[in-house]
C-alpha positions as CSV (number, residue, x, y, z in Angstrom):
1,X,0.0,0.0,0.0
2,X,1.2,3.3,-1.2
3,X,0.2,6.7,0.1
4,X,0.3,9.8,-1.9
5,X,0.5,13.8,-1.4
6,X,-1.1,15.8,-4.4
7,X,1.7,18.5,-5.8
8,X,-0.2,20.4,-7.9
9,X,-3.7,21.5,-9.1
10,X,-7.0,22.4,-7.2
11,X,-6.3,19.6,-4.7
12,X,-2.8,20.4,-3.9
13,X,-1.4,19.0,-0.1
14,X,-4.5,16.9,0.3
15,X,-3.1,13.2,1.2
16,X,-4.6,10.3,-1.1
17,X,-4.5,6.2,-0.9
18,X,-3.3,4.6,-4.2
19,X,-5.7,2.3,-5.4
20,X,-4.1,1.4,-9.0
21,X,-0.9,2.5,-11.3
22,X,-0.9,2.4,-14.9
23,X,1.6,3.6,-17.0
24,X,2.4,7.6,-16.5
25,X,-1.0,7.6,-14.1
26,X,-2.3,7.0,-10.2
27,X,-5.4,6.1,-9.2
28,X,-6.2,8.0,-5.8
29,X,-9.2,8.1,-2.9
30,X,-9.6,9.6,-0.1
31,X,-13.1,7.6,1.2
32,X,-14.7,10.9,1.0
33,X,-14.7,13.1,-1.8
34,X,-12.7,10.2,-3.5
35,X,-14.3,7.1,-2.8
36,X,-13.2,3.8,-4.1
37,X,-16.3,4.2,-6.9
38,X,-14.9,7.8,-8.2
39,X,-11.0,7.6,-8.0
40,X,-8.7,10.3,-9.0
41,X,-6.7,9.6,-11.9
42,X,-3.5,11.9,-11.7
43,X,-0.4,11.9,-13.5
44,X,2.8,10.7,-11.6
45,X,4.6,13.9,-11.6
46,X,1.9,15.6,-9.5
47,X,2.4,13.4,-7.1
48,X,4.8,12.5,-4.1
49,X,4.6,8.4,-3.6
50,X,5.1,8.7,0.3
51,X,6.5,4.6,0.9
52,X,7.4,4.8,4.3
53,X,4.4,4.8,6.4
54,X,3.8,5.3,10.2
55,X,3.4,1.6,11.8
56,X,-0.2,2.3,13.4
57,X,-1.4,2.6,10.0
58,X,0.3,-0.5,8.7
59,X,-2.2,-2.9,10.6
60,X,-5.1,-0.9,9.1
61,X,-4.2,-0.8,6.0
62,X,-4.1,-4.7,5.5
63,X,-7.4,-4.7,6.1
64,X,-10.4,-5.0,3.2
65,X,-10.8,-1.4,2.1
66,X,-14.2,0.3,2.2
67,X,-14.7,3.8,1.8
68,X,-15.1,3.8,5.6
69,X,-11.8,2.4,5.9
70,X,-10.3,4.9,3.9
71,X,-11.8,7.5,5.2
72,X,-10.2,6.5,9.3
73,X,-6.9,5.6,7.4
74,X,-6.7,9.3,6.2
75,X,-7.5,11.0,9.0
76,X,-5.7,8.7,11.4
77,X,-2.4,8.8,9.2
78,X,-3.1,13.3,9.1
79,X,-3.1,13.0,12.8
80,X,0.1,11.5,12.9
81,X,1.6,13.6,10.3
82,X,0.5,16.6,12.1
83,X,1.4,15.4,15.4
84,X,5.6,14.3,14.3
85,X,5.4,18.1,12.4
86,X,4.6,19.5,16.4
87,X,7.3,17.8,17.7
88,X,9.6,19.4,15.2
């Protein structure tokens, strides 16, 4: 599983979950205003791939994904991020 923070465009800084990769494109969701049904395709260089992920999300994210899922994978994984940028 592969995280993902959008570069560029209208959604810029919002965190995604990548679903699929083809070629030059990622598919991304959110659980809410990207759920699984309706995923973001966005070209790779928009993108950072974020690979190393916090290991309280690790156990979640082996889970089956819903857009429920997705949706407490997103905000629990901002909540981290936001709490290690704090400590800084």
């Amino acid at each position: 599983m592969e995280f993902a923070k959008s570069l560029s465009g209208h959604d810029k800084g919002q965190y995604y979950l990548v679903v699929k990769e083809e070629e030059e494109f990622l598919f991304l969701v959110n659980g809410t205003t990207r759920p699984l049904e309706k995923a973001k395709k966005k070209n790779k260089k928009h993108v950072q791939l974020i690979k190393k992920l916090p290991e309280e999300i690790m156990p979640m994210a082996e889970e089956e994904l819903s857009n429920l899922r997705i949706k407490k994978i997103m905000k629990d994984y901002e909540k981290l991020i936001n709490q290690s940028e704090e400590e800084r």
